[in-house]
C-alpha positions in Angstrom: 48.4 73.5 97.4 47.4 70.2 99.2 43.6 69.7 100.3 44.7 69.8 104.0 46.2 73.0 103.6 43.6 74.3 102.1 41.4 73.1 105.2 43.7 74.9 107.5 43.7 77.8 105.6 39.8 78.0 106.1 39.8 77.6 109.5 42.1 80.0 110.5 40.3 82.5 107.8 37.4 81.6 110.3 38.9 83.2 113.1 37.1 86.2 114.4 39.0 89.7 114.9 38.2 89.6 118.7 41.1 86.3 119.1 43.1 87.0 116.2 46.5 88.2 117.4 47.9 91.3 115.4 49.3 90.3 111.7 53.0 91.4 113.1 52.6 89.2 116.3 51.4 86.5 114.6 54.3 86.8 112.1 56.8 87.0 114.9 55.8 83.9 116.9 55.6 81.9 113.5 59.2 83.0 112.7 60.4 81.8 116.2 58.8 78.2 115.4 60.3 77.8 112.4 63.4 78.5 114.2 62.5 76.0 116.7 63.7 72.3 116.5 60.4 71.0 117.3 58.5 72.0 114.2 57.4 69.1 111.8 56.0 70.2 109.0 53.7 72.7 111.0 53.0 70.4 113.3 54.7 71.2 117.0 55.6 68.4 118.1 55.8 69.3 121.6 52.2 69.2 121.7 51.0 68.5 118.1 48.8 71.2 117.0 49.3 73.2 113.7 51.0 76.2 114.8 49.9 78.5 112.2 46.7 78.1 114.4 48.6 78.0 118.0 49.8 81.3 117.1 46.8 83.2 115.7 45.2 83.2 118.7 45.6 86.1 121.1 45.8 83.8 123.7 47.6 81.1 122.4 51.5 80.1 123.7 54.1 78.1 123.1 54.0 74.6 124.4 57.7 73.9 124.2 59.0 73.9 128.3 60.5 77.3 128.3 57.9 79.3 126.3 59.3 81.3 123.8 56.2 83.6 123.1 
């Protein structure tokens, strides 16, 4: 496992319970990014953030033009 994995990986272990979307949520939208043409080794590149982050927030959404969660 790369250092900057590892990095991410702490952060989003940071997240507290009150923003973290639901494990099952957050497992859907991250299956519908890797489905996505637009994913570059995690990065979005519609709006390049990590999207293992993007997606474990509550709030979060898909940047592409036609959101797809």
């Amino acid at each position: 496992m790369g250092e900057e994995y590892r990095t991410l990986k702490r952060y989003l272990d940071s997240f507290d319970e009150e923003i973290r979307a639901e494990d099952a949520e957050y497992a859907r939208r991250l299956q519908i990014c890797r489905e996505c043409s637009s994913l570059r080794e995690g990065i979005c590149m519609k709006c390049g953030c990590f999207v293992e982050a993007r997606a474990l927030r509550k709030q979060g959404n898909c940047p592409h033009e036609e959101s797809r969660w």
